[in-house]
C-alpha positions as CSV (number, residue, x, y, z in Angstrom):
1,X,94.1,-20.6,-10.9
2,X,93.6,-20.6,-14.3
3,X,90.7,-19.8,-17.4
4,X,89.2,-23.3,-16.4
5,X,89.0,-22.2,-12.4
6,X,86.5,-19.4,-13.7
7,X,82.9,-20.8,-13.3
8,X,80.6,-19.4,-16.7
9,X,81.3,-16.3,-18.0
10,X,82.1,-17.9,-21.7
11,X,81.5,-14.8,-23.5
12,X,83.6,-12.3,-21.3
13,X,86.1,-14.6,-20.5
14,X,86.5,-15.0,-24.6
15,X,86.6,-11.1,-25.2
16,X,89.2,-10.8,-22.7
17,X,91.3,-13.9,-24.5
18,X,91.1,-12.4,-27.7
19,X,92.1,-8.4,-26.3
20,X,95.1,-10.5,-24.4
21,X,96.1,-12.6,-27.7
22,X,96.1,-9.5,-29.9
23,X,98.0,-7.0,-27.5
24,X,94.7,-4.9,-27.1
25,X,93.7,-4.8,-23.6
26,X,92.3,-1.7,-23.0
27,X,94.1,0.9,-20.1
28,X,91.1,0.6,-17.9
29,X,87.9,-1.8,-17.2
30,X,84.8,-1.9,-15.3
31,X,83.8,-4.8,-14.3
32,X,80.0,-5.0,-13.3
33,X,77.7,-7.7,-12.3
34,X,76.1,-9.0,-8.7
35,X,78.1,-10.1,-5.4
36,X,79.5,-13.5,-6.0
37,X,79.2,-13.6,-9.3
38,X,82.9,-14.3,-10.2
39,X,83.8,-11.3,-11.7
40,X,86.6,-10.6,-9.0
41,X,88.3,-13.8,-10.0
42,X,88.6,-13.0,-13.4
43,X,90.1,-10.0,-13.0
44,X,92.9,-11.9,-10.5
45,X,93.2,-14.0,-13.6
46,X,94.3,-11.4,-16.2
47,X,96.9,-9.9,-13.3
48,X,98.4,-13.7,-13.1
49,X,98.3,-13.8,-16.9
50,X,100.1,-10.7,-17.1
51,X,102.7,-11.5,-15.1
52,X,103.1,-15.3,-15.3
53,X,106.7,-16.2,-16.2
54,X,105.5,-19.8,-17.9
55,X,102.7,-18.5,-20.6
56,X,103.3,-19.0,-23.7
57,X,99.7,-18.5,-24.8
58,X,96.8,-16.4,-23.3
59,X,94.1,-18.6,-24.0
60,X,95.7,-20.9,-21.2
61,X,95.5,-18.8,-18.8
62,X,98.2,-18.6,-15.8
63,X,100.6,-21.7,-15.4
64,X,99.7,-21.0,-11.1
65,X,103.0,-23.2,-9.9
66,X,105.6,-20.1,-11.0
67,X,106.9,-17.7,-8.5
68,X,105.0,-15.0,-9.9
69,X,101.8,-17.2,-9.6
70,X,102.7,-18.0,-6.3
71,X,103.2,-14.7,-5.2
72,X,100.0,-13.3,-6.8
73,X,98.0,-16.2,-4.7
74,X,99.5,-14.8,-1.6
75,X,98.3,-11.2,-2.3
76,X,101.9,-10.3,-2.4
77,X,103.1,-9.6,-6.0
78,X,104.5,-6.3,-6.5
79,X,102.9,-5.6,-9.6
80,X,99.5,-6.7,-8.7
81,X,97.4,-3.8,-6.3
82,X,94.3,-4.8,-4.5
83,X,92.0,-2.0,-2.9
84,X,89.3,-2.4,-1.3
85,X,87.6,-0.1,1.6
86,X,89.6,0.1,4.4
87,X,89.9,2.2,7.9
88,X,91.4,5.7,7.9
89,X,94.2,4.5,10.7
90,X,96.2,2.2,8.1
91,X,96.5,5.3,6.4
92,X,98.5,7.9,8.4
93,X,101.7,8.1,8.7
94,X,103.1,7.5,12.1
95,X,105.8,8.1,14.6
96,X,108.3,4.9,14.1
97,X,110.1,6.2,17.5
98,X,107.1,5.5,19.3
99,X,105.3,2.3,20.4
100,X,102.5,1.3,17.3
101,X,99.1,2.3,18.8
102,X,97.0,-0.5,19.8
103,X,94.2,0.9,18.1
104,X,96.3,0.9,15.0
105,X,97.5,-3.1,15.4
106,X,94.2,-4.1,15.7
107,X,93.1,-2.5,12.6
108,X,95.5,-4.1,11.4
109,X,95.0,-7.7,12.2
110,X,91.5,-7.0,10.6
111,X,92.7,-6.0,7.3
112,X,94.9,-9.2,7.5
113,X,92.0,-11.4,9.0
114,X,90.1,-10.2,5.5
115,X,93.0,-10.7,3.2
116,X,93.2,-14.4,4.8
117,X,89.7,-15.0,3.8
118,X,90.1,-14.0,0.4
119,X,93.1,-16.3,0.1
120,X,90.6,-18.9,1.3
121,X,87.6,-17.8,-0.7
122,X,88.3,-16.1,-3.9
123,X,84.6,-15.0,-4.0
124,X,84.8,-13.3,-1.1
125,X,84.6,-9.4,-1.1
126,X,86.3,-7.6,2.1
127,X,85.2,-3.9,3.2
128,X,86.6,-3.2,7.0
129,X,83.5,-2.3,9.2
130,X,84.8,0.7,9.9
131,X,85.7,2.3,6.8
132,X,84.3,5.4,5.5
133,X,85.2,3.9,1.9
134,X,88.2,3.6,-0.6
135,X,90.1,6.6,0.3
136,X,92.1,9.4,-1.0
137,X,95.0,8.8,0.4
138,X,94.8,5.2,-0.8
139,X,94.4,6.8,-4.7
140,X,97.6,8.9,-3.9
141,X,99.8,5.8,-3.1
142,X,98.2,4.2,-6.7
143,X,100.0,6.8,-8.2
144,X,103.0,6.5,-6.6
145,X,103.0,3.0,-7.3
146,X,101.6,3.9,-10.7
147,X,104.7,5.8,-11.3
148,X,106.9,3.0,-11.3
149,X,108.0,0.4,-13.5
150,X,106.5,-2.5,-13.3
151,X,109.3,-5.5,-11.9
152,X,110.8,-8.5,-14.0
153,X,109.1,-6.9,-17.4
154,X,105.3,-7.9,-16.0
155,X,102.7,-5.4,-16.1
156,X,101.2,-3.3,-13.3
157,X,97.5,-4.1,-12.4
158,X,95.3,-2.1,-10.1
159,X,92.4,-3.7,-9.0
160,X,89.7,-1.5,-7.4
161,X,86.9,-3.9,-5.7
162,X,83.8,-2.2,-4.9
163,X,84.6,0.9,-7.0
164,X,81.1,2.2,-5.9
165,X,82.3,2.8,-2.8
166,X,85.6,5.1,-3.9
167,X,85.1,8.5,-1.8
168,X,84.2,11.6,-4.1
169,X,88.2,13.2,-3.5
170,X,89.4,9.6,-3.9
171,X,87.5,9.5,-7.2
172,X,88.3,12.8,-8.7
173,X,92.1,11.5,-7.8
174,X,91.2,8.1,-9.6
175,X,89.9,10.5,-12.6
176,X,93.2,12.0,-13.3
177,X,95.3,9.0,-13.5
178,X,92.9,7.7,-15.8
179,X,93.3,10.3,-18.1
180,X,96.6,10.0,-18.5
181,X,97.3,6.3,-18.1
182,X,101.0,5.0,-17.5
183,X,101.0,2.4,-20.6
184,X,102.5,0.0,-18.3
185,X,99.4,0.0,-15.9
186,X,95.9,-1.7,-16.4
187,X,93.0,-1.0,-13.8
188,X,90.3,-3.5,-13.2
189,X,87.6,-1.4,-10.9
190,X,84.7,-4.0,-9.6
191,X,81.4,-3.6,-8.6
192,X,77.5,-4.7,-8.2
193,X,76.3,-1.1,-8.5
194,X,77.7,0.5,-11.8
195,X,75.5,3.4,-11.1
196,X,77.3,4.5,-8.0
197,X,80.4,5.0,-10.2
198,X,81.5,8.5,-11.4
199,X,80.2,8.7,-14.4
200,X,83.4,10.4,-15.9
201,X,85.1,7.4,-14.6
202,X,82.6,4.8,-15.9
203,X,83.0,6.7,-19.6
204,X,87.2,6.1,-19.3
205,X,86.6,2.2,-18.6
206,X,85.7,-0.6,-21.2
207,X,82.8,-2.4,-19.7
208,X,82.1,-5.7,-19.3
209,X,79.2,-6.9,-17.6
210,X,79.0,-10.2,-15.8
211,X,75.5,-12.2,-14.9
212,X,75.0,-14.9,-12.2
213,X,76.5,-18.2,-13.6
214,X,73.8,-20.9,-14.7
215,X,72.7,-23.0,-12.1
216,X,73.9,-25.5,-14.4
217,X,77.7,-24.2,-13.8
218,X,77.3,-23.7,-10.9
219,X,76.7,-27.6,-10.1
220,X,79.1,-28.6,-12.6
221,X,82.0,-27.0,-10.9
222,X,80.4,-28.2,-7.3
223,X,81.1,-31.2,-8.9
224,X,84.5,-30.8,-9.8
225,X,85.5,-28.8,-6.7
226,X,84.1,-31.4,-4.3
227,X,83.2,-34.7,-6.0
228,X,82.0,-36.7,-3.0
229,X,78.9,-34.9,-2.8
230,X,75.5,-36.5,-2.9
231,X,73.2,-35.7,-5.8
232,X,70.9,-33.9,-2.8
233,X,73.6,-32.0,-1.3
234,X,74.9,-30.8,-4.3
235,X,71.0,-29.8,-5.4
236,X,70.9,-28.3,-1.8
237,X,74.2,-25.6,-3.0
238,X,72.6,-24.9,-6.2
239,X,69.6,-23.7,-4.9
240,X,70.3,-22.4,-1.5
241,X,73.5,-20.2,-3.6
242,X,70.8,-18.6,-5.5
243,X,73.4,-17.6,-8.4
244,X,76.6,-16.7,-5.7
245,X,79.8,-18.6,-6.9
246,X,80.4,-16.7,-2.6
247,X,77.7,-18.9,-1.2
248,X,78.1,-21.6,-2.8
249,X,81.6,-22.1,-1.8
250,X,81.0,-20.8,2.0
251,X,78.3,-23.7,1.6
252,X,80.9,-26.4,0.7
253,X,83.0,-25.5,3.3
254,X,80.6,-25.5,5.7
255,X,79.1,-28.6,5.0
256,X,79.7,-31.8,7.5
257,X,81.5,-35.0,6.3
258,X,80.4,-37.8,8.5
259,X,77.0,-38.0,6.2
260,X,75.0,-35.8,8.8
261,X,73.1,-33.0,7.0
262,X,75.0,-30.5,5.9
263,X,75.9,-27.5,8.4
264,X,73.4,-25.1,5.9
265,X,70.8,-27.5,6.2
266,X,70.7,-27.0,9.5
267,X,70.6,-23.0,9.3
268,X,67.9,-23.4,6.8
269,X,66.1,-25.2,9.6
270,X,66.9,-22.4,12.1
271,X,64.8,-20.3,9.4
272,X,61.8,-22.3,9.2
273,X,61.5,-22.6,13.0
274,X,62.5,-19.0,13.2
275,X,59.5,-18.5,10.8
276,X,57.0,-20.6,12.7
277,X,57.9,-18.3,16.1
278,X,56.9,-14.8,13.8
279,X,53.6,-16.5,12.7
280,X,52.9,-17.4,16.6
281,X,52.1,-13.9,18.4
282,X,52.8,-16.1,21.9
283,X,56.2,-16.7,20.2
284,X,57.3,-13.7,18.9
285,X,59.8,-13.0,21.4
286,X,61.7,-16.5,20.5
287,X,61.9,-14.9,17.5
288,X,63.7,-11.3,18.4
289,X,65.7,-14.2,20.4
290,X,67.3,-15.6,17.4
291,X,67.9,-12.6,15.6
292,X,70.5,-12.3,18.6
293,X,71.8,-15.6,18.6
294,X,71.9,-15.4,15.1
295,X,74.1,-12.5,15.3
296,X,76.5,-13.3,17.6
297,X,77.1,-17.3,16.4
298,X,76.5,-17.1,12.8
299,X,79.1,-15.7,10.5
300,X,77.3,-12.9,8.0
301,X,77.6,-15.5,4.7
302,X,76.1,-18.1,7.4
303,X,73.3,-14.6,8.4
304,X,72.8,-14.5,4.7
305,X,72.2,-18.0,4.4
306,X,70.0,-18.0,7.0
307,X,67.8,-15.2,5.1
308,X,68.2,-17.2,1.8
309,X,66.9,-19.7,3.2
310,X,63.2,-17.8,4.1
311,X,63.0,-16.7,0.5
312,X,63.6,-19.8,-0.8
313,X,61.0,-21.3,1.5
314,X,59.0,-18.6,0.1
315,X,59.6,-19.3,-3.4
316,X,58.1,-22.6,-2.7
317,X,55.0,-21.6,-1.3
318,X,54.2,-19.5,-4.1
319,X,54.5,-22.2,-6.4
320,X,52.5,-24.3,-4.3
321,X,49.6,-22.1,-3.7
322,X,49.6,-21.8,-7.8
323,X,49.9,-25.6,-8.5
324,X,49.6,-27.8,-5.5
325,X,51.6,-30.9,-7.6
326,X,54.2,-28.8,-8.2
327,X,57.8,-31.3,-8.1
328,X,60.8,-28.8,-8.5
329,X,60.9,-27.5,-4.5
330,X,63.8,-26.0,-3.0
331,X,63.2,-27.6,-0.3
332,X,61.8,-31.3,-1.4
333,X,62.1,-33.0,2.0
334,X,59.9,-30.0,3.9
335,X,57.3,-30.0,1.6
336,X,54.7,-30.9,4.3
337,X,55.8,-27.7,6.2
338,X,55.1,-25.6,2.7
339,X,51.7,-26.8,2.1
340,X,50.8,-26.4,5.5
341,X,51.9,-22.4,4.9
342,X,49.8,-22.6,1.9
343,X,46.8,-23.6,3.6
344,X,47.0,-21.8,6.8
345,X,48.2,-18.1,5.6
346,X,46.5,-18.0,1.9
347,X,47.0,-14.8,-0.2
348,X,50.2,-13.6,2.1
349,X,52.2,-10.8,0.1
350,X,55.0,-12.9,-0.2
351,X,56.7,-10.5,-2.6
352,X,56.4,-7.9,-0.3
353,X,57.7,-10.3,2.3
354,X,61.1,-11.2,0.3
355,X,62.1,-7.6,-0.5
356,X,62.0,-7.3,2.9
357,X,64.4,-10.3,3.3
358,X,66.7,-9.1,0.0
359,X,67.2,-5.6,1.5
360,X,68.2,-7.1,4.8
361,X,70.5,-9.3,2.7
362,X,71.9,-6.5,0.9
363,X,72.6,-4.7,4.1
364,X,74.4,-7.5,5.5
365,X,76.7,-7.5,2.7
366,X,77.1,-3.9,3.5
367,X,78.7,-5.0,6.9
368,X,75.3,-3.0,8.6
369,X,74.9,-4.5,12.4
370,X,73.0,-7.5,11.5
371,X,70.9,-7.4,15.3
372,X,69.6,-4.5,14.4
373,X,68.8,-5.5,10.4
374,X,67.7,-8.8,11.5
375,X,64.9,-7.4,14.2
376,X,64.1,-4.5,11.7
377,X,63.2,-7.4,9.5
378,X,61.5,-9.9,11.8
379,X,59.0,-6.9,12.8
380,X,58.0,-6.2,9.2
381,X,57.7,-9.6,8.2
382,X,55.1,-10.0,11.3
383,X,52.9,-7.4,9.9
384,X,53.3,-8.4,6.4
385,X,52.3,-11.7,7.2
386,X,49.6,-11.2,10.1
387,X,48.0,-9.9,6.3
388,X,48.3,-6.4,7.4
């Protein structure tokens, strides 16, 4: 990794150069901005900086092929903390005499099974299903570890993703060592919802808000990441990403290489058929149908594709219905299908239709059961567009 990994963010990314350059980082940051945005990977970025034994100069960012580096990719540096909601078992203390509980193994091959996947997508965000948030007894190890000197004169760097989530004793915790800051130790806390976040914690953090990168970007570094990529697959990413650096890369990964359509081409097909079955009453069950299959087969970013997908095919209707020439579709090589929507269900709610679909996305993210959000959602969207 390095500054010329991190996909838009100019401005931020130059604040932070200049506070590194001039020895004035602040203690504590907040990083805010929407899932996928990034925002996560610059904060990795600073820890490597911080501790990289081959920088000479900030504005280069981490050298990545040190030990240190190397260590830091592998989520094992010991001055570099990650948090991030986990399950209460991983936290007690227990009996090293005795056999481990099974329970307790299992939890946690989980919390490594999401630590591998943020090794293999640095967008990624991991939150065990089972978690009741970041807790207090996680906050009480930080200042342990907070305690201590940081190793082989680096700096220590706590990392708090999802800070919104922080339970109230784990924030109050949090609150303290923030008031009285080791000097040795910076904290990065992440989040999409800022206003979940103690305020009395928000008010001890420099914030820094970070925005969706420019489609633009987002192509750009498609195109460096994964230069074989056709002109309508890499269109395809851009638009189906809608802003998520997450989504985008989940897309590239998923995509096929013998020149077939690519794997989210075919989900986004799923959709529209899924679609047609909620606008058929004979064919509504086929549509509950897929909300199962869809939850057992489909990975939740390959759910949240799928959903992306509907509002996208949306978003094309409703530029239809207001100019029926209109060239910049989503979806250019089903425009049949969207003027066909246009002229058989005129003067749909649409936008009622999509929050429907962006709540169920959010919820998703949220690790909610996605049978029970996706059916939720396929029964509302039958009323809303049966024009009740």
């Amino acid at each position: 990794m390095s500054w010329n990994s991190i996909v838009g963010h100019e401005h931020q990314v130059r604040v932070l150069k200049t506070a590194l350059a001039t020895d004035r980082l602040a203690h504590a940051y907040l990083f805010a901005g929407p899932e996928g945005s990034g925002k996560e990977s610059v904060a990795f970025e600073i820890a490597r900086i911080l501790n990289c034994r081959n920088t000479a100069n900030a504005a280069d960012g981490a050298c990545g092929e040190c030990e240190s580096c190397r260590q830091a990719d592998q989520f094992m540096h010991p001055n570099i903390e990650y948090l991030f909601p986990v399950e209460a078992i991983l936290l007690e203390s227990s009996d090293p005499s005795k056999k481990e509980n099974k329970k307790l193994t299992e939890a946690r091959e989980r919390y490594e099974a999401l630590i591998e996947e943020k090794k293999r997508n640095p967008f990624f965000t991991p939150a065990m299903e089972r978690s009741m948030g970041i807790l207090t007894e996680q906050v009480v190890m930080l200042q342990q570890k907070a305690s201590l000197a940081p190793r082989d004169g680096g700096k220590k760097v706590f990392i708090i993703s999802q800070a919104e989530r922080l339970h109230p004793s784990a924030a109050n915790k949090l609150l303290k060592l923030l008031e009285e800051p080791p000097a040795h130790v910076l904290f990065i806390l992440v989040t999409s919802r800022p206003e979940s976040v103690l305020p009395t914690i928000r008010s001890r953090c420099q914030a820094i808000t970070f925005t969706r990168p420019k489609p633009s970007e987002i192509e750009a570094w498609i195109g460096r990441r994964a230069p074989e990529l056709d002109e309508m697959e890499k269109g395809f990413i851009v638009s189906f990403s809608r802003g998520s650096l997450g989504n985008a890369f989940e897309m590239m990964e998923a995509r096929t290489g013998d020149g077939a359509a690519p794997a989210m081409i075919g989900i986004r097909n799923k959709a529209i058929d899924y679609l047609r079955n909620i606008l058929t009453p004979v064919r509504f069950h086929e549509a509950i149908a897929t909300c199962e299959e869809l939850s057992k087969n489909l990975s939740r970013p390959e759910q949240v594709i799928f959903l992306e997908s509907l509002l996208l095919f949306f978003q094309d209707v409703k530029r239809r219905s207001i100019d029926p020439l209109f060239p910049d579709l989503n979806n250019p090589d089903i425009s049949i299908s969207t003027d066909r929507f246009v002229k058989a269900f005129p003067g749909r709610d649409l936008h009622r239709a999509s929050t429907v679909i962006e709540e169920s996305i959010r919820s998703i993210e949220r690790n909610a059961n996605p049978l029970l959000v996706m059916a939720g959602a396929t029964v509302e969207l039958k009323e809303i567009l049966s024009g009740k």
